[in-house]
Structure formats: structure tokens, C-alpha cells
KELUMVEX-394763 format. One record per residue (C-alpha): x, y negated, z negated; residue number from 0. Coordinates in nm, 4 decimals. Example, Ala and Ser with C-alpha at 12.3 -4.5 7.8 and 13.67 -1.06 7.14 Angstrom:
% residues 2
         u         v         w  seq
    1.2300    0.4500   -0.7800    0
    1.3670    0.1060   -0.7140    1
This chain:
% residues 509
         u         v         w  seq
   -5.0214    8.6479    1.0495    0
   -5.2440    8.4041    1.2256    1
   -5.1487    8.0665    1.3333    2
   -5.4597    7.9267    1.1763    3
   -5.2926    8.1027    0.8139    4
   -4.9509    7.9997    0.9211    5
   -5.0668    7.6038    0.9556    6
   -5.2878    7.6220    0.6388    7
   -4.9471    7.7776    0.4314    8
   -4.7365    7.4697    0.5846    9
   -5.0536    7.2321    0.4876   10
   -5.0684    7.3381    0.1219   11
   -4.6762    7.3889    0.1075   12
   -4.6308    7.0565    0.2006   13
   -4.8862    6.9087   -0.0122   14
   -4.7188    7.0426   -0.2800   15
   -4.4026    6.9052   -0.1926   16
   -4.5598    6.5843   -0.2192   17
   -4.7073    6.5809   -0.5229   18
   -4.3865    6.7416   -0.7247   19
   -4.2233    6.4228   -0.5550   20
   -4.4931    6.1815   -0.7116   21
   -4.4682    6.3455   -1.0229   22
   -4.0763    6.3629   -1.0054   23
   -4.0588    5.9627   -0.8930   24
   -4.3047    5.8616   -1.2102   25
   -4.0731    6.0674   -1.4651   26
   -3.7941    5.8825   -1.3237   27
   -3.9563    5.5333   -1.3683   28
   -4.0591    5.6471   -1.7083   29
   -3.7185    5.6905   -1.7934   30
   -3.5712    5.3606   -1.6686   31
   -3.8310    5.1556   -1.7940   32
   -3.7197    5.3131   -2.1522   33
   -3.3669    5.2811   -2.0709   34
   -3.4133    4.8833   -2.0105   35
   -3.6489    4.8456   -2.3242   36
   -3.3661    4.9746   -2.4873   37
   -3.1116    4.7330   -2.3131   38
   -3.3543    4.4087   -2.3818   39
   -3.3459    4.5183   -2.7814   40
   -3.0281    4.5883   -2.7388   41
   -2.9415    4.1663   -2.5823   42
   -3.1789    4.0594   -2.8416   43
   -2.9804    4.1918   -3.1402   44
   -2.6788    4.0943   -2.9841   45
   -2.8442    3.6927   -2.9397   46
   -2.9342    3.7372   -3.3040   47
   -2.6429    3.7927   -3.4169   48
   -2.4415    3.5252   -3.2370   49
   -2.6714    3.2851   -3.3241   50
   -2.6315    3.3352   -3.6843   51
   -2.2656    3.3429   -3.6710   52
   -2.2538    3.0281   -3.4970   53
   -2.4874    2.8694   -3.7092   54
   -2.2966    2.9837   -4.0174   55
   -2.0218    2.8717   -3.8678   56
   -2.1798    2.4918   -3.8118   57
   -2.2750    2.4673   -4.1588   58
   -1.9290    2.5499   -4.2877   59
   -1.7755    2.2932   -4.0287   60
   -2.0895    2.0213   -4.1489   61
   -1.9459    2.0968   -4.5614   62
   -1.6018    2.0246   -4.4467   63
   -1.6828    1.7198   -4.2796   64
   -1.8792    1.5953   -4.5509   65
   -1.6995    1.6498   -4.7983   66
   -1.3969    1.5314   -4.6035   67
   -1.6065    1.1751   -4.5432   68
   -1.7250    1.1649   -4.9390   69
   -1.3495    1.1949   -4.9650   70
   -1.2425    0.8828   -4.7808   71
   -1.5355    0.7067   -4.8864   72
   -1.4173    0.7504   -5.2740   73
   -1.0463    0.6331   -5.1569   74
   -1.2343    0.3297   -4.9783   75
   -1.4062    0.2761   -5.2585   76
   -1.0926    0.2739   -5.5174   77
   -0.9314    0.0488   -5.2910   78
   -1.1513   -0.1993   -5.2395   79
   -1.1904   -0.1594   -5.6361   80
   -0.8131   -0.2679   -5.6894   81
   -0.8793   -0.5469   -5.3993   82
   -1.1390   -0.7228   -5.6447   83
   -0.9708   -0.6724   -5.8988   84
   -0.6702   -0.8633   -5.7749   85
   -0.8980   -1.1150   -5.6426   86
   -1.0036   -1.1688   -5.9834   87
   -0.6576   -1.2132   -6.1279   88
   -0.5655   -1.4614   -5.7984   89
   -0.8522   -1.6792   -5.8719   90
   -0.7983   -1.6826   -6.2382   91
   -0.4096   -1.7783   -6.1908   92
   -0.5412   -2.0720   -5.9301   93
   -0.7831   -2.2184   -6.1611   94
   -0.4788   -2.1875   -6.4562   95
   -0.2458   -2.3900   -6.1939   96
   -0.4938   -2.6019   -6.0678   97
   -0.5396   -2.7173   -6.4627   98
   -0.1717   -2.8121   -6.5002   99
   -0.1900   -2.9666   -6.1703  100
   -0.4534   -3.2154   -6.3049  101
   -0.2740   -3.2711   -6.6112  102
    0.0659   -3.3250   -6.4132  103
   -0.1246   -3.5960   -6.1689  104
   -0.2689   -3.7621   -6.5251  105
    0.0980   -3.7688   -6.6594  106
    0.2311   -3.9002   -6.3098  107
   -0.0462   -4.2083   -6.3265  108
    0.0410   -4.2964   -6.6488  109
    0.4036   -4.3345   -6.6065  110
    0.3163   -4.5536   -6.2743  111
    0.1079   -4.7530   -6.4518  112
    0.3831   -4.7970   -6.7073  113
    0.6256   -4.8905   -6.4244  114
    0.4419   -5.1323   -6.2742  115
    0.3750   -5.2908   -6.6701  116
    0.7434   -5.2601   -6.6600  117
    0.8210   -5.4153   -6.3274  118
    0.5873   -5.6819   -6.3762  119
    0.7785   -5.7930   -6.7109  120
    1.1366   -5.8009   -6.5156  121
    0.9979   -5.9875   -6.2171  122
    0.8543   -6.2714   -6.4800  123
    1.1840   -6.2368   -6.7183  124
    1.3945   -6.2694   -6.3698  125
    1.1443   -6.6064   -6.2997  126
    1.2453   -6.7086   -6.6030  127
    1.6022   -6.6795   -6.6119  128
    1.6439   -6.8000   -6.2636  129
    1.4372   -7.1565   -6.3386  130
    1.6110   -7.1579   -6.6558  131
    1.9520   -7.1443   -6.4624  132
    1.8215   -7.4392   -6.2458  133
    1.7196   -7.6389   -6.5044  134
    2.0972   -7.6366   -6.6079  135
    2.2039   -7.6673   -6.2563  136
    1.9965   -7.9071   -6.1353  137
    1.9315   -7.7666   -5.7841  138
    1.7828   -7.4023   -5.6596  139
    1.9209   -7.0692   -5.5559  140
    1.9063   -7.1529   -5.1673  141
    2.0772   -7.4911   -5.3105  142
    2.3512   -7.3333   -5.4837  143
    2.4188   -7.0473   -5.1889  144
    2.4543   -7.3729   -4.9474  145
    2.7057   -7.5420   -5.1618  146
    2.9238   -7.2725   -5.2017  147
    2.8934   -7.1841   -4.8036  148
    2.9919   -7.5616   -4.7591  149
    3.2693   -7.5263   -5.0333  150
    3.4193   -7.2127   -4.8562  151
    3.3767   -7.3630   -4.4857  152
    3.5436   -7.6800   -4.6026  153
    3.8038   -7.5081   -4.7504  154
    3.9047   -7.2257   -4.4824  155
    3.7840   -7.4304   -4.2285  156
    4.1051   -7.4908   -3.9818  157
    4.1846   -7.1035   -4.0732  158
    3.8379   -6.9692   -3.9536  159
    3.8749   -7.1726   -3.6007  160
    4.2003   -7.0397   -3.5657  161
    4.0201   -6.6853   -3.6252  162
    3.7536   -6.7301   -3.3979  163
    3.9687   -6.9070   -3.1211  164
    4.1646   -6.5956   -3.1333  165
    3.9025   -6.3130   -3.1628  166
    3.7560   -6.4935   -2.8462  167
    4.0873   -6.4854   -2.6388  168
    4.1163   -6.1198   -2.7204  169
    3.7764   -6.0426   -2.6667  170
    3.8381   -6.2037   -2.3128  171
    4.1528   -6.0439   -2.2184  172
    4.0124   -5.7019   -2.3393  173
    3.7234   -5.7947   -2.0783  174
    3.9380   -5.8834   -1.7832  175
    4.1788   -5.6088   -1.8414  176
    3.8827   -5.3249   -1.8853  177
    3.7551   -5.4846   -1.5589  178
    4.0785   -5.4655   -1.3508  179
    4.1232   -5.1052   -1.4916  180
    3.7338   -5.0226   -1.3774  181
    3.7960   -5.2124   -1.0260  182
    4.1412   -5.0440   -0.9603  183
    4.0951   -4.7273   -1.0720  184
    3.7628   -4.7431   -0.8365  185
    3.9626   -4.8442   -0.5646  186
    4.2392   -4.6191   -0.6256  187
    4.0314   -4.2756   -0.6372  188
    3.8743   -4.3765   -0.2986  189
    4.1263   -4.4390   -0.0927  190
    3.9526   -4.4119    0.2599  191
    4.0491   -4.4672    0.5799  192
    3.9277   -4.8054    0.7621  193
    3.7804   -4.7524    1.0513  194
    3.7167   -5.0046    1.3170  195
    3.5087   -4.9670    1.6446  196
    3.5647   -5.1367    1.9630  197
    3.3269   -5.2330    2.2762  198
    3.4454   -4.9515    2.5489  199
    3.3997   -4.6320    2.5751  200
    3.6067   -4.4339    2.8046  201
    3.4962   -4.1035    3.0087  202
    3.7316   -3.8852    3.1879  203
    3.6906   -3.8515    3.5446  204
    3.8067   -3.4655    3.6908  205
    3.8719   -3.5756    4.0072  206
    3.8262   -3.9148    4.2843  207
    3.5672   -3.7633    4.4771  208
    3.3107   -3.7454    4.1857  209
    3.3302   -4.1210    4.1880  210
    3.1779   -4.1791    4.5027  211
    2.8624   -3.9718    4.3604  212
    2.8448   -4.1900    4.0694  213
    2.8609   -4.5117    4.2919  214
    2.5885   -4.3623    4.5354  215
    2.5092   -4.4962    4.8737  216
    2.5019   -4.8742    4.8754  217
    2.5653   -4.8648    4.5069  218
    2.2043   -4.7341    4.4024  219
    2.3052   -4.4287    4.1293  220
    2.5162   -4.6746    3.9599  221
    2.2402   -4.9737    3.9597  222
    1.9995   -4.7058    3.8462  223
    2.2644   -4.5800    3.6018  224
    2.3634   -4.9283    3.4522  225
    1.9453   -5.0252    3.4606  226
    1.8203   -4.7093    3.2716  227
    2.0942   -4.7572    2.9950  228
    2.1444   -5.1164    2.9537  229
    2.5300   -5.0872    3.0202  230
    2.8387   -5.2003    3.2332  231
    3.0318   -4.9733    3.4285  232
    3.3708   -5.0710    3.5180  233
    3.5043   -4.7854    3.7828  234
    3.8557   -4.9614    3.8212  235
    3.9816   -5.0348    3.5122  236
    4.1806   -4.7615    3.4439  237
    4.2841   -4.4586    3.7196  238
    4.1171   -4.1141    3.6292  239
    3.8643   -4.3174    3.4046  240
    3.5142   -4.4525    3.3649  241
    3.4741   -4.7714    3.1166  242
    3.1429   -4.8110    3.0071  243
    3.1161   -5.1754    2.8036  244
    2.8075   -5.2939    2.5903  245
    2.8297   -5.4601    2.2787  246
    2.5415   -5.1770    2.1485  247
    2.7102   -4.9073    2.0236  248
    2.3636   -4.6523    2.0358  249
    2.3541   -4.7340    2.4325  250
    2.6731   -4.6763    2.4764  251
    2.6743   -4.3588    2.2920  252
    2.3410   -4.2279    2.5546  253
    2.5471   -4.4130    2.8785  254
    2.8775   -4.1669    2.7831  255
    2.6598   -3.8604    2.7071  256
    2.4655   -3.9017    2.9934  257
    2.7797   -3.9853    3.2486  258
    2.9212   -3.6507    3.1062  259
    2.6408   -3.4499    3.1956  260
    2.6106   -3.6136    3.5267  261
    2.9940   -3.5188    3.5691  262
    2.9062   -3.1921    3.5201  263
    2.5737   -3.1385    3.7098  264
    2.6806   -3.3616    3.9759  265
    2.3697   -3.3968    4.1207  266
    2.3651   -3.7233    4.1004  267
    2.0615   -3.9428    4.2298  268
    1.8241   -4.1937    4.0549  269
    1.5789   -3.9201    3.9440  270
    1.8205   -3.6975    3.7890  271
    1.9816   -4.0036    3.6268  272
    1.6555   -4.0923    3.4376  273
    1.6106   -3.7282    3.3164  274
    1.9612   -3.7002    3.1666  275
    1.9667   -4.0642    3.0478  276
    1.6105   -3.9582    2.8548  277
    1.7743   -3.6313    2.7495  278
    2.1007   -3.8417    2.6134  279
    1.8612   -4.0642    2.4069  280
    1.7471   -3.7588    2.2464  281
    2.0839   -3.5982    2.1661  282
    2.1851   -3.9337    2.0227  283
    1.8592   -3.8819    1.8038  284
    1.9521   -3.5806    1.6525  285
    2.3172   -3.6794    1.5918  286
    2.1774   -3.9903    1.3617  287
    1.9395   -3.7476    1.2083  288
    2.2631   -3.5284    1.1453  289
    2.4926   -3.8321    1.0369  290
    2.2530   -3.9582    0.7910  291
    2.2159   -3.5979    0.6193  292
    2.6008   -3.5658    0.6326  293
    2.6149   -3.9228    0.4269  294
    2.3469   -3.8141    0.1434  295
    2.5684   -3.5084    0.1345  296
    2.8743   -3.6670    0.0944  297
    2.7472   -3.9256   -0.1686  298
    2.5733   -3.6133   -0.3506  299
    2.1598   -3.7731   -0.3588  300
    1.9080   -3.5953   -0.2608  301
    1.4758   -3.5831   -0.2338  302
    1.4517   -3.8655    0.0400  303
    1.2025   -3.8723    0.2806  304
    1.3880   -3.7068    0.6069  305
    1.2924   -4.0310    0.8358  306
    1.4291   -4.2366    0.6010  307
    1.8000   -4.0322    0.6050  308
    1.6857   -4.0805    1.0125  309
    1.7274   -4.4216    0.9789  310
    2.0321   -4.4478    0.8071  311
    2.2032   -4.2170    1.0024  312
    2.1237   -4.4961    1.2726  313
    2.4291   -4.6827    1.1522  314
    2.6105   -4.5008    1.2627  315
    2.6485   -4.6577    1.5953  316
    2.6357   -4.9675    1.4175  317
    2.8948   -5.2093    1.3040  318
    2.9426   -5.5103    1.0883  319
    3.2704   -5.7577    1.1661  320
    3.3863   -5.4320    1.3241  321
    3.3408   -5.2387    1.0796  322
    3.1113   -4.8871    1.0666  323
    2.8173   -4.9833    0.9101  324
    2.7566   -4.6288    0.7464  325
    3.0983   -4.5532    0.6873  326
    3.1132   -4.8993    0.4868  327
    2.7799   -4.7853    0.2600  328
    2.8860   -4.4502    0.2270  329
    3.2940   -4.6088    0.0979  330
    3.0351   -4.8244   -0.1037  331
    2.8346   -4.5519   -0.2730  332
    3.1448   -4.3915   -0.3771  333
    3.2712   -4.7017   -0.5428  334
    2.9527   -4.7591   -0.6852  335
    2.9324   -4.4345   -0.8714  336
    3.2644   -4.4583   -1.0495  337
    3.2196   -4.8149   -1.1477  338
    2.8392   -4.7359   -1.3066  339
    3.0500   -4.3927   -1.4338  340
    3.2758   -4.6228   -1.6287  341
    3.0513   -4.8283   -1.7094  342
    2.7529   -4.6414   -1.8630  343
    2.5194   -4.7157   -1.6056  344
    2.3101   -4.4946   -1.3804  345
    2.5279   -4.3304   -1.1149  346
    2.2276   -4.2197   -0.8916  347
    2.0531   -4.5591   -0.8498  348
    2.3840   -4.7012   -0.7968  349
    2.4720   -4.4815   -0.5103  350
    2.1375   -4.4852   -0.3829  351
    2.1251   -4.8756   -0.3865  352
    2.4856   -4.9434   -0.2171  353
    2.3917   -4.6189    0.0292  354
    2.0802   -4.8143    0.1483  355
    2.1877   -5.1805    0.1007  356
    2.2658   -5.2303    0.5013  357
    1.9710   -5.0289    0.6155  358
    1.7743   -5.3311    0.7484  359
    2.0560   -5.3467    1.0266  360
    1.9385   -5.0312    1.1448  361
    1.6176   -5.1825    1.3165  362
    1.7018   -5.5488    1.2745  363
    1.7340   -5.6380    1.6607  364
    1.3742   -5.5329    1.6610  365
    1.1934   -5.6525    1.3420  366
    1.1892   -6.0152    1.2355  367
    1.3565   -6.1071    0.9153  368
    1.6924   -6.0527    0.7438  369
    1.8694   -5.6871    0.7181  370
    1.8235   -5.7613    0.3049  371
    1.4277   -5.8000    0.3598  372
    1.4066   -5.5719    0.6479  373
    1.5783   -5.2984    0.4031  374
    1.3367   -5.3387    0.1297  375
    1.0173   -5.3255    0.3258  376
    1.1824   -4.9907    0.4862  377
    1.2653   -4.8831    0.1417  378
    0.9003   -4.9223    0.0283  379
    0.7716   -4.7722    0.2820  380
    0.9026   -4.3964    0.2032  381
    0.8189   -4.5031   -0.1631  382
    1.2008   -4.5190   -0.3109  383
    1.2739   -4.5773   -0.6842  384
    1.2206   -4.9789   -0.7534  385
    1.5558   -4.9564   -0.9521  386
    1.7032   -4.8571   -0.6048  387
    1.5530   -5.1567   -0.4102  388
    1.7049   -5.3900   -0.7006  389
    1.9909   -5.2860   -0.7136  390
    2.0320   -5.2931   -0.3403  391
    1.8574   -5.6182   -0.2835  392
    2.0968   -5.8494   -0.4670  393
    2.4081   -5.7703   -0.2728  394
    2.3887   -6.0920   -0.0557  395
    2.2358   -6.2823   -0.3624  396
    1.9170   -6.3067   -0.1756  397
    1.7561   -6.1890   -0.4842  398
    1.8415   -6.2156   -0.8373  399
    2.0292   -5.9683   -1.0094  400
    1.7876   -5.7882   -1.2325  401
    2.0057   -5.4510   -1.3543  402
    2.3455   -5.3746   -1.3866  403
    2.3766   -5.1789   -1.0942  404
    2.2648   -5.4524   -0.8686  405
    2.6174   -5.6550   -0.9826  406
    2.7776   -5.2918   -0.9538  407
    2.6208   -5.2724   -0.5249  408
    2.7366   -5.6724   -0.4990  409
    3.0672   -5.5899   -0.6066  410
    3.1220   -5.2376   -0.4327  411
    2.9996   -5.4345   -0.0992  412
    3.2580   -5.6992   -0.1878  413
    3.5226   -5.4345   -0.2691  414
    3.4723   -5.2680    0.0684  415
    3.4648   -5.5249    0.2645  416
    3.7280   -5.7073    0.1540  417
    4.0154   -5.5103    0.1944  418
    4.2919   -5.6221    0.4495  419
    4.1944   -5.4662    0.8128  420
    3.8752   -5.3625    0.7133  421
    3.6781   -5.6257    0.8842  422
    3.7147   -5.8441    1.2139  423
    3.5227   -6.1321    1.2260  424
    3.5485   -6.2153    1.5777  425
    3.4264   -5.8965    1.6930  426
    3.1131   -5.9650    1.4817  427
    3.0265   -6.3143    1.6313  428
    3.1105   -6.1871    1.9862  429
    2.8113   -5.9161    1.9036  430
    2.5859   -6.1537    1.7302  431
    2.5966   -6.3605    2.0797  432
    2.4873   -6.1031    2.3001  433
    2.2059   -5.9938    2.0754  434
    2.0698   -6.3415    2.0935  435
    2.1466   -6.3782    2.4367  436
    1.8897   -6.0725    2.4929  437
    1.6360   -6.1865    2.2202  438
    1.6570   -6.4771    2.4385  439
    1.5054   -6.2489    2.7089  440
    1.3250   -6.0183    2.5659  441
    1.0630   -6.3447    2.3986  442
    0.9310   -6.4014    2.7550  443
    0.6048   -6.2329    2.8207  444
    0.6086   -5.9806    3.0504  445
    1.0059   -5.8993    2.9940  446
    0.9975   -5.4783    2.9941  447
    1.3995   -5.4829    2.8280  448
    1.7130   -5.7046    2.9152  449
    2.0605   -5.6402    2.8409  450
    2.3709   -5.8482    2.8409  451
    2.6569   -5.7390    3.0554  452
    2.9891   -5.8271    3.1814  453
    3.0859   -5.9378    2.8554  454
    2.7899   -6.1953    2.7838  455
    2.8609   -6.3038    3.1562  456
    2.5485   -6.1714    3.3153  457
    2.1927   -6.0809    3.1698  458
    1.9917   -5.8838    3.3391  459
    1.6482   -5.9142    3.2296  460
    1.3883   -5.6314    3.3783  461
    1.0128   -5.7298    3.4046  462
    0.7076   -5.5790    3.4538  463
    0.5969   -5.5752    3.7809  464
    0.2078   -5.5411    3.7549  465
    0.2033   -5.8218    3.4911  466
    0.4617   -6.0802    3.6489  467
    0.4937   -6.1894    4.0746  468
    0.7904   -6.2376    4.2543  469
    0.7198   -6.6393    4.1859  470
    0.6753   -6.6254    3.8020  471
    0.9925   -6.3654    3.8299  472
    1.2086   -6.6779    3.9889  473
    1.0646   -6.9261    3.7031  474
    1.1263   -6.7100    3.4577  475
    1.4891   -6.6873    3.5570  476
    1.4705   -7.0752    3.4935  477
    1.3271   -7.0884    3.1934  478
    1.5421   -6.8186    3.0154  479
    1.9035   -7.0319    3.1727  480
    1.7427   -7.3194    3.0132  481
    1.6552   -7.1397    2.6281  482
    2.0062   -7.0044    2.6872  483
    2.1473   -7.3481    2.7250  484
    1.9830   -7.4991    2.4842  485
    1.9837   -7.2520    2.1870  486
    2.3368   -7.1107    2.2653  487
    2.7313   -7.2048    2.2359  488
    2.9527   -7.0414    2.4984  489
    3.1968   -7.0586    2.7446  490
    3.2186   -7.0587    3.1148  491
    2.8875   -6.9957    3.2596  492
    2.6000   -6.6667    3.2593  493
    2.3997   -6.5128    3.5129  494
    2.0470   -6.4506    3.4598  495
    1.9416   -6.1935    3.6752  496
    1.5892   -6.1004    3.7046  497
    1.4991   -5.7687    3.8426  498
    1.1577   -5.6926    3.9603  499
    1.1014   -5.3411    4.1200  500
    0.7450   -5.2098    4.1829  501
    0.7565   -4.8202    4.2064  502
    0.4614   -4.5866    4.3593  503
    0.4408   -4.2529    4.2858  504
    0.1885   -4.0187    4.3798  505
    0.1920   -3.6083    4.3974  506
    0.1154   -3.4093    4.7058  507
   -0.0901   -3.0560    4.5715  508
């Protein structure tokens, strides 16, 4: 066989294999495309059926709920049926009542009318009787009740003075004994120590050697010492001891605290002595602000303004005839509150007013006026209760005595006072003379402070230096020995010493 023969057999061979493939792919296709025909008729039955199950289904759920709703709507109905229907009945009882209640009121008005008919005929048959009766009598009712007053008076007379004579004895002993019972029983329940104060102050000294420091070289830490706190140190009074004397109990309060913490730093030198002297002052600050809260405490009143508890607390380092001045207000507040307790009056204004009836002395060496005045303007200035400043205002009978606890602060102030020991009066004059003897001082212009020392014997008065010469420094050394001799009773003689120190200071950066 030829290759020509051989290529033409593979030629038509594989042209045949080609077309049996065509014809074999298109049967194939044929039968798919029959096969999903059948599947799409097959979904579409399917589709028809669910739908009209689920349609079926909707308009058996649609009858239920409708006939469910015609349901309630028919109970809805009945009810609101029965509703009116009550309503009907309601409104035909109301207008039944409100008939009887308009024949009722009709009935009522005619018996009032027939009262007042009635009334009206006994008021004119009671006219009648009555001027009948005085026509017999001769004189009228108020007549008659006078006559037989007069005939009963003049016939009991002696025995209704003896009555009255001795209802008014007992009424007066029952007084006086209800007022000793109130006043001891006051007393009694108190029962508090008397405390006195004296001029000195005392400081422990650790060993001799410590007291050349304080002196200083030529005496200059203790001049600075005594100049910065206005006091007199006295190194050998007593062995092992320091006596610092001022009449002014706050300064010498600062001049011991101050001494102590020089003892203990004992770097002493006039620049260190200034800073502890102006830390003392502080401390002394905070212990008023601490005494005054411990007194509002103890007396049991609170909501003041915290300066104004400051200021009381200031008393104490002050004293009257020797006596503590807050210890004597806080003794009064206590006897205060059981007397307005027995009596019926109100406890808190009574405490409050014999607490702050010496407050004025607090600031009354620098504030013109008495301690009574003085206290009231500082009591209306942190806006206390008016009763308060009555009742605290009358205790000197500066003021009348406008409420019952401003007799109860009077007498309280009376009660403390009063009591054997509790006051020295020479004490109190001795302090009023120094005070003086500095306001004396401190009137000048120019004066910077002054205090008086030595026991009144010396008073050293401090100037300012830019505002005053050495010349106007002498004459006003003259002219304060001459107020002092003029305005003042003493004996012996003082010293007015005038001190006039100009200091420069300047920092090197």
C-alpha cells in the first residue's frame, strides 16, 4: 500500500471520527436540555403547590383572626352596653337625691325662719320683763349688779384683805424660794474650779551657761528680746530660772514660747530672735483658735463663724480682777443654761449671750469704746442671732433688758463673779494702769508700739525712725512724762524711754 493511500485512509478515518463526535456531543445536549425542561416543570409544580398551601393556610389564619376580633368586639360591645346602662340608673338615682335635697334645704329655711320669728319674740318678751323689773326696782341691771358688788364688798370686806394680804405673801415667798432653789441648784451643779492668773511667767533654765547667750554681748539679744516682745526679763530672780513680767498675758505667752525655743536652738542672736518671736506669735494664734473651739465645745453651740470662735478664744490670755476671762464666760454659759432650763427660757441664746458677753475685751486695748459696745459691733459683724446680742448686752446694764435671758446673762455674770476668791480687784487696777500708761504712748504720732515694764516703772516707747528725728524723739519723751503726769495716779516715779533705731538692709546677689 502506498503512502499516498495510507494518508488518504488516516484523512477519511479521522474525519469520521470527527463527525461521530459532533453527532455524539449534539445527542448528549439533546438529552440534558430535556432532562432540565423536565427539572424547571418539575420546580414549577413544586412553587405551585407551596404557594397554594401557604395561601390556604393565610386565609385560615385571616378567619381565625377575624372572627377572634368580631369576638372581642361583641364582648366590648356588651360591656360598654351594661356601662350605659348603669350610667342611666346613676343619673336617675342623682336627680331622685338631688330632689330630696331641695326639699330638705326648703324644710331647713323654713324652720330658720321660724327660729329667728321665735328668737325675735324672746328677745322683746326678755325687754319686757327686764324694764318691767326696773320699773319695780327703780334702778337698771348694771345698777342692781353694782349694789350687790357693794353689798358683798362691804360686808366681807376686812375678810377679803386678809385674803389678798395673804395670797400675796405666799405668792412672794413661793417666788423667793423657787428663785433660791433655781440660783443654788445652778450653782451647785457647776461647781468649778476658780482660777486666778498672775503677772510672771517662769521658764526653766538647763544649765548657767545658756544664760550668757540669752544676755548676749553688751546685753544686745536680751534688748532685742525684751524690744520684739514687749516684756521684762528678770535673769536673777530666782536660780535655775527666767522671769518674764508683763501685765499682757498674750505677750507673755509669745516671750515664754519663744525663750523656750531659743533654749533649745541656742542660736541665739537678734535675727534669730525676731524669727522665733514671729513664729511664737503664730503658735499663740492657733492655740486661741484652739481654746475658743474647745469653749463652744464645752458649752455645746455650734454654726459660728470660725473668726469669731478666733476671737473668743483670745481670752484666753485675758483676765478680769484676776480672773480668766474665758474661763469666767464659759462658768457663765453653764449657769446660764440651767437657769433658762428651769426657767422655760431658751437655753441656746442664753449660753450664746453669757459665752460672748466679755468678747469686746478681746480687742478692747485696740478699738475705742467699751468691751459691752465693742462686743456687739463684733457680734454684728459675723451676723449673730439679735436675741444673742440682747441678751448679752444688758449684763453691765448698759442696755435695757429686753428678754429674759438678758436678766438670766446679768445674773450668771453676777453669780460668777461673785463668789469668794474668784476675783482680785487689785490685780485688775494694777493692769488697767499699765494699759493706759501705753495708750498714753501709743496716741503720739509716729509711736511704732510701747510697752510698760518694770512693773509700770519704765515705758519704753519705740518710734519710727523715717517719720520722727532724734530731736522730735527727745520732745516726745517730754510730752508723753507730761500726759503721764497729768492724766495718771501713781507712785514713785516712771521712765519714759524713747528708742529710736534706724536699720539698713540691703542683699548682696
Amino acid at each position: 500500500m502506498s503512502t499516498f493511500t495510507l494518508l488518504l485512509l488516516l484523512a477519511v478515518t479521522g474525519l469520521t471520527g470527527l463527525g461521530a463526535g459532533y453527532v455524539l456531543r449534539w445527542l448528549v445536549g439533546l438529552s440534558q436540555k430535556g432532562s432540565a425542561e423536565l427539572e424547571i416543570k418539575q420546580i414549577l409544580l413544586d412553587a405551585r403547590e407551596k404557594a397554594e398551601k401557604v395561601i390556604s393556610e393565610a386565609e385560615r389564619r385571616a378567619e381565625t383572626l377575624d372572627q377572634a376580633a368580631k369576638e372581642e368586639i361583641n364582648q366590648k360591645e356588651e360591656v360598654l352596653v351594661q356601662k350605659d346602662k348603669r350610667l342611666g340608673e346613676k343619673e336617675q338615682y342623682l336627680d331622685r337625691r338631688q330632689l330630696d335635697i331641695d326639699r330638705e334645704a326648703e324644710r331647713i329655711k323654713s324652720q330658720i325662719d321660724e327660729v329667728r320669728a321665735i328668737k325675735i319674740k324672746a328677745e322683746a318678751l326678755l325687754a319686757e320683763r327686764q324694764k318691767a323689773v326696773e320699773d319695780v326696782a327703780k334702778m337698771t341691771e348694771q345698777e342692781a349688779l353694782q349694789k350687790l358688788m357693794k353689798a358683798v364688798e362691804d360686808e366681807h370686806e376686812e375678810d377679803m384683805m386678809v385674803r389678798v394680804q395673804k395670797l400675796e405673801i405666799d405668792g412672794k415667798e413661793r417666788l423667793e424660794r423657787r428663785a433660791r432653789d433655781i440660783l443654788a441648784n445652778s450653782i451647785h451643779r457647776l461647781g468649778n474650779a476658780v482660777q486666778t492668773d498672775i503677772l510672771t511667767t517662769n521658764v526653766p533654765l538647763p544649765n548657767d551657761e545658756i544664760k550668757g547667750k540669752i544676755i548676749g554681748k553688751e546685753g544686745r539679744n536680751i534688748r532685742a528680746f525684751e524690744r520684739a516682745t514687749g516684756v521684762d526679763v528678770l535673769l536673777d530672780e530666782q536660780p535655775g530660772m527666767i522671769v518674764i513680767s508683763c501685765f499682757d498675758p498674750i505677750r507673755r505667752q509669745v516671750a515664754r514660747i519663744a525663750l523656750e525655743n531659743l533654749i533649745v536652738d541656742q542660736r541665739i542672736q537678734p535675727a534669730k530672735i525676731e524669727e522665733v518671736v514671729e513664729k511664737a506669735k503664730n503658735d499663740v494664734t492657733k492655740i486661741m483658735k484652739q481654746k475658743g473651739e474647745e469653749a463652744m465645745y464645752e458649752v455645746g453651740l455650734t454654726g459660728y463663724d470660725p473668726k469669731l470662735v478666733a476671737v473668743l478664744g483670745r481670752l484666753h490670755f485675758r483676765t478680769s480682777y484676776g480672773q480668766n476671762v474665758l474661763y469666767h464666760s464659759v462658768e457663765m454659759a453653764h449657769i446660764a443654761g440651767l437657769m433658762a432650763a428651769e426657767l422655760g427660757a431658751d437655753v441656746k441664746v442664753a449660753k450664746a449671750g453669757a459665752l460672748y458677753h466679755d468678747i469686746g475685751k478681746a480687742v478692747d486695748h485696740a478699738v475705742q469704746g467699751t468691751h459691752v459696745e465693742i462686743g456687739r459691733r463684733i457680734l454684728e459683724k459675723f451676723g449673730v442671732d439679735k436675741r444673742v446680742i440682747q441678751a448679752m448686752q444688758a449684763h453691765h446694764e448698759e442696755y435695757p433688758y429686753e428678754t429674759v435671758e438678758s436678766y438670766i446673762v446679768q445674773v450668771a455674770d453676777a453669780i460668777s463673779g461673785g463668789r469668794p476668791g474668784a476675783r482680785r480687784d487689785s490685780v485688775e487696777n494694777y493692769i488697767k494702769r499699765l494699759t493706759e500708761l501705753e495708750g498714753i504712748a501709743t496716741s503720739f504720732k509716729g509711736v511704732e508700739k510701747a510697752f510698760a515694764i518694770q512693773a509700770g516703772r519704765e515705758l519704753r516707747v519705740f518710734v519710727k525712725p523715717d517719720e520722727m528725728s532724734d530731736y522730735e524723739a527727745r520732745e516726745l519723751a517730754r510730752n508723753v512724762a507730761l500726759r503721764v503726769e497729768n492724766e495718771l495716779k501713781y507712785p514713785g516715779e516712771i521712765k519714759v524711754n524713747v528708742i529710736r533705731e534706724l536699720r539698713a538692709i540691703e542683699f548682696a546677689r
